[in-house]
N, C-alpha and C positions, 0 to 999 in steps of 0.2 A: 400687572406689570410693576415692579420693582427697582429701585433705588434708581439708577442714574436713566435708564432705559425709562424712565417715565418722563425725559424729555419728550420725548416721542407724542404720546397720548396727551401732552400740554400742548402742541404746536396742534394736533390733527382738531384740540378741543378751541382753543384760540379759535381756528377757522370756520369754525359756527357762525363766531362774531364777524368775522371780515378783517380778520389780523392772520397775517404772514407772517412768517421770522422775520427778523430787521434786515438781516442778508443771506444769500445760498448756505446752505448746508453742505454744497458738494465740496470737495476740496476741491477739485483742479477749476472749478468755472471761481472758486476764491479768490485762488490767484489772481487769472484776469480782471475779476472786478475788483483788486487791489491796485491792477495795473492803472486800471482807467480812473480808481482817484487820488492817484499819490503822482505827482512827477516822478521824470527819468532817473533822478537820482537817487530818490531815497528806495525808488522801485528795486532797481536797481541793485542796490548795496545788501537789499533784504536777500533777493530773488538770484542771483547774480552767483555766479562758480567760477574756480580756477580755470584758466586758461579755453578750452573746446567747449566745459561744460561735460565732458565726460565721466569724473567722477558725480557729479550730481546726477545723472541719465542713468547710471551703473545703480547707484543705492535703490533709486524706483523699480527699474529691469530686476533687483534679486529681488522683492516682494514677490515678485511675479513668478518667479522660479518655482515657490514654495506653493502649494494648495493644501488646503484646510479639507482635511476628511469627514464630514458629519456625523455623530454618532448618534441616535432614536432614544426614546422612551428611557432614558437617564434621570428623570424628576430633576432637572436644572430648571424648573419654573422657580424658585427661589436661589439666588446669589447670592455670594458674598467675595465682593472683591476686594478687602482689604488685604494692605501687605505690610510688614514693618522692614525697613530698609535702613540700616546704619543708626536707629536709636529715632527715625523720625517714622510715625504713624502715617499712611498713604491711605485713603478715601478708596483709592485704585491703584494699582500700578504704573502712576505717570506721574512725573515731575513737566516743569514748565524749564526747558533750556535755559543757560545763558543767552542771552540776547543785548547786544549793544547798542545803546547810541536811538534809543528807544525815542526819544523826544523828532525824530524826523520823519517819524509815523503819525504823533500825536502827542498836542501839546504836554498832555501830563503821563506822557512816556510811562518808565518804570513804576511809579505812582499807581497807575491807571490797572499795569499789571498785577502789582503787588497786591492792591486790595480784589479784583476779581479771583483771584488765584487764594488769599484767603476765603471770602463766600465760599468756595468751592473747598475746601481743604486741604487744596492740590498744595505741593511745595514748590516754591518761587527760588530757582537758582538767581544770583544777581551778581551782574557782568561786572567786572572791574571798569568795563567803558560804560559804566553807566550817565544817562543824562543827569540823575539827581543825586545827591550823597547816600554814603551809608544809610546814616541817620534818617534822612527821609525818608526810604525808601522802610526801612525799619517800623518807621511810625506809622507809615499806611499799610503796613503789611498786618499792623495788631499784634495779634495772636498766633497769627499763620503763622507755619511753619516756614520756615526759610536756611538754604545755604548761600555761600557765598564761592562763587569762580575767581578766582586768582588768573590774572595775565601778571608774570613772575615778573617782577619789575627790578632793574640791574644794580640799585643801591638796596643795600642792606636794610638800612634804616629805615629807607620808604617799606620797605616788604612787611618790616617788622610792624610798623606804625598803623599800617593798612588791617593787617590779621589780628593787631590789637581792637581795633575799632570796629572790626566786624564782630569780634565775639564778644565785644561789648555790647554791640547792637542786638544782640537774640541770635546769631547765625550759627546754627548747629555746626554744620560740616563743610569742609574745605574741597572743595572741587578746582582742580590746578589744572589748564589748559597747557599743555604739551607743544602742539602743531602749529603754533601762531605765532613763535619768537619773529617772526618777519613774515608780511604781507607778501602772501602769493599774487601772480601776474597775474588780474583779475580784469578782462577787457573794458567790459561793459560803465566798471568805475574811469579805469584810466581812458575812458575814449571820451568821458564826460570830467576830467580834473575833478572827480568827486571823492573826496576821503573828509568826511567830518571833522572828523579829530586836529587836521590842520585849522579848520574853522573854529576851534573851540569847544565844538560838540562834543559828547561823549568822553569829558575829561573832567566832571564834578568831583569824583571822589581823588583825582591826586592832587587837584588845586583847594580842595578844602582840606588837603592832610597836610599835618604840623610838620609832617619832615620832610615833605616836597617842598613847601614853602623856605623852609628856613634853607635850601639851598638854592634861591634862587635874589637876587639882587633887590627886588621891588615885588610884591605882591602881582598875581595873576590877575587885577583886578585894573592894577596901573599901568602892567606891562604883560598884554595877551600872546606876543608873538615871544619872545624869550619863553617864557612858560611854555606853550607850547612845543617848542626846542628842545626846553628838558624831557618834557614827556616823550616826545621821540627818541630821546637818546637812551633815555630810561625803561619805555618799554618794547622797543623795538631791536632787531639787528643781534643779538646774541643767545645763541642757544646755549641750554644749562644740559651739565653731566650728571649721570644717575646717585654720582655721591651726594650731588649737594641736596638732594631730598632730607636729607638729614638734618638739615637748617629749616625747612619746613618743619620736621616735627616736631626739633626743639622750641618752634616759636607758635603753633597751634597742639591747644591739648584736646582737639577732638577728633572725629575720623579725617581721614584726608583720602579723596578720590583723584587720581589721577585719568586725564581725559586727554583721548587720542591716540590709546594704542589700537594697533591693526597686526600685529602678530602676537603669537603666543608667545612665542622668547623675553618681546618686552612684558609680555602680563606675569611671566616667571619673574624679571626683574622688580614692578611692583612688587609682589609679594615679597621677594628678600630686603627692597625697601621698608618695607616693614609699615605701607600703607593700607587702609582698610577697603577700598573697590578699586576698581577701573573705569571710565563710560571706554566702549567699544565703540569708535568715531572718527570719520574722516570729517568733520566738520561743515558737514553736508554740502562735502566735495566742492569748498572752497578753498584749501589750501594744496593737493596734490593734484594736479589733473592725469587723468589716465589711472589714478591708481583705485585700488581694489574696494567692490563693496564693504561698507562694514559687514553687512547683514552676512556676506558668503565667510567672511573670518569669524563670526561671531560663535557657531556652535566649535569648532579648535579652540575657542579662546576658554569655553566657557568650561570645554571638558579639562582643559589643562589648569586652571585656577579655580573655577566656581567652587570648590569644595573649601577655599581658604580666604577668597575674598567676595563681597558683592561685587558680581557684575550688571552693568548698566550699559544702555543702547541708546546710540545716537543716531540719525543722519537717513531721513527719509521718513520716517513715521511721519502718513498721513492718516491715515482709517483705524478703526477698530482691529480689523483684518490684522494689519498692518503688528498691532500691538498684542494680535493672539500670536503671531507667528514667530516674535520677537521671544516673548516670552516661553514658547516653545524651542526656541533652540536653542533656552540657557540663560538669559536673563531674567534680573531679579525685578527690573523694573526701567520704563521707555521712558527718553524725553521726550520731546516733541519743542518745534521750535519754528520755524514759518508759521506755520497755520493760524497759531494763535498772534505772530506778529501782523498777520494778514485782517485779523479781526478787531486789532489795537486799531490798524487806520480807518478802518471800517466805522469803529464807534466807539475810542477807548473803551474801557472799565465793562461798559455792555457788551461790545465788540468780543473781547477777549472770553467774557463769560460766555456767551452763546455758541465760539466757539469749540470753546472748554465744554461746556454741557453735551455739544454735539460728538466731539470726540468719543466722550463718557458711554453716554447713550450707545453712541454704534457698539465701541468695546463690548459694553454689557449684554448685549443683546447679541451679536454675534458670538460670546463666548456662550449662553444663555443655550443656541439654536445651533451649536456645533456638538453641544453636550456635553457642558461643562457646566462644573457650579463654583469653581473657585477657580483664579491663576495656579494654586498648586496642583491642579490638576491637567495641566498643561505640559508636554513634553514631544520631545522630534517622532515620537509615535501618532501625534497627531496630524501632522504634515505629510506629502506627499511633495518629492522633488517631479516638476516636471517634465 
């Protein structure tokens, strides 16, 4: 057994000795044992969907749709699951989400992610709501690969300041969140007054940038609550039109994904924006409730643009399964994004990795046992709709 799949054979060898994983391997019993050591709020904030919970119910229910056909005597005992994705080398086909506000899971939050996610080689997207600066997160990242998520912030200056200092810090590609110009009716937060961000949280990198600061009266450090105010004002409440993409690419000179379309019209629109991907993402069905899986828009999206942009998949990847299927209907490459926040509260930096490994493993092994030797060889031929 072979590259990441030899998680496997390290856990069943471990158990000679009297060592178990640190925590489940399943995903859904993850969850729960996420529930039971995090309070209601951060639980919550992670775990938590727009309004019914319908679009997150939707994104799981279309995995399901799809079934994996096995194919025999292929010689897939040796893999190779590399992929190269917008000038950045992948280990596999998965990046690690943005994810915000990381520090209410564990104490060294993004930290904790960024170096597990280098070990592994995987690329570390990093949230504009992150709990630590650019720069830190930079540092602990090394070597890894890493982008950076843009939440589009409404002064000019701050945007610009911000995409400066990320591609100062190593961050290859610019991945700009679409669906979040404003906070969807999210019960679970509002039935518990829980938004970080009012707290302070998840607001390091616009209180350490030089042109948040300079428009604001006294330092965030003097005056928490005014600060705060900006940032609300700053990145909340106004959505942007498809021209101003344009102001993006005059002020980032590398690829720039846009994240959060759901139809092919808008993936037409990227492309004559003149951006390099898309992630295919309802934000895992926290910001529209009722609306549509990604996973069921994903092979439209991917026939109408894949041939001029990467496309990339958001919003439900749990399993290996999960990430043959994905990649069968058109993408070039899955995030994933609870699971491994699930594994952060679990054990930081370990937490994260043994999720991460576990992921790996299943991927490879299931792509390995369906008869397959690489993701390019992966296509809606392989699928079966139920």
């Amino acid at each position: 057994m072979t590259g990441f799949a030899g998680y496997q054979n390290e856990i069943y060898l471990q158990g000679l000795a009297g060592q178990v994983p640190p925590f489940t391997t399943d995903p859904e019993a993850l969850e729960a044992s996420a529930r039971e050591r995090l309070g209601p709020g951060p639980f919550w904030y992670v775990a938590g969907a727009a309004g019914s919970g319908a679009t997150a119910r939707a994104n799981r229910e279309a995995f399901d749709e799809w079934r994996i056909v096995p194919r025999m005597l292929t010689n897939a005992t040796e893999r190779h699951l590399g992929v190269s994705v917008l000038g950045t080398k992948l280990p596999a086909p998965v990046l690690l989400a943005p994810v915000g506000v990381q520090s209410i899971l564990h104490p060294d939050g993004e930290l904790a992610t960024a170096r597990a996610a280098a070990e592994l080689g995987v690329p570390f997207v990093l949230s504009t709501a992150s709990s630590h600066t650019i720069e830190e997160v930079a540092e602990a990242a090394g070597d890894g690969a890493r982008w950076f998520q843009l939440y589009w912030p409404n002064d000019p200056d701050v945007c610009v300041s911000i995409l400066d200092r990320a591609r100062k810090a190593g961050f290859s590609v610019l991945v700009v969140t679409l669906d979040t110009w404003t906070l969807a009716w999210r019960p679970h937060d509002l039935d518990r007054s829980y938004l970080p961000f009012l707290r302070g949280v998840g607001t390091a990198i616009p209180f350490s940038d030089p042109a948040f600061r300079a428009g604001l009266a006294a330092p965030p450090e003097e005056d928490r609550p005014m600060a705060i105010l900006r940032w609300v004002q700053l990145f909340t409440g106004t959505d942007k039109s498809w021209d101003q993409v344009a102001f993006l690419r005059e002020h980032w000179d590398g690829p720039i994904v846009l994240k959060g379309i759901q139809h092919p019209d808008d993936a037409r629109k990227a492309v004559d924006a003149g951006v390099q991907g898309i992630v295919v993402s309802n934000h895992g069905g926290r910001q529209v409730d009722g609306a549509v899986a990604s996973l069921e828009v994903l092979p439209e999206i991917a026939a109408a643009v894949g041939e001029q942009v990467e496309v990339l998949f958001d919003s439900g990847v749990r399993t290996g399964a999960d990430v043959v299927k994905a990649l069968a209907l058109g993408a070039s490459a899955v995030m994933v994004g609870r699971p491994f926040a699930y594994g952060l509260a679990h054990g930081g930096q370990v937490g994260v990795r043994h999720v991460l490994r576990g992921l790996l493993a299943d991927f490879d092994l299931t792509l390995g046992l369906s008869g397959h030797r690489s993701p390019a060889e992966l296509s809606p031929e392989v699928l079966r709709r139920r």
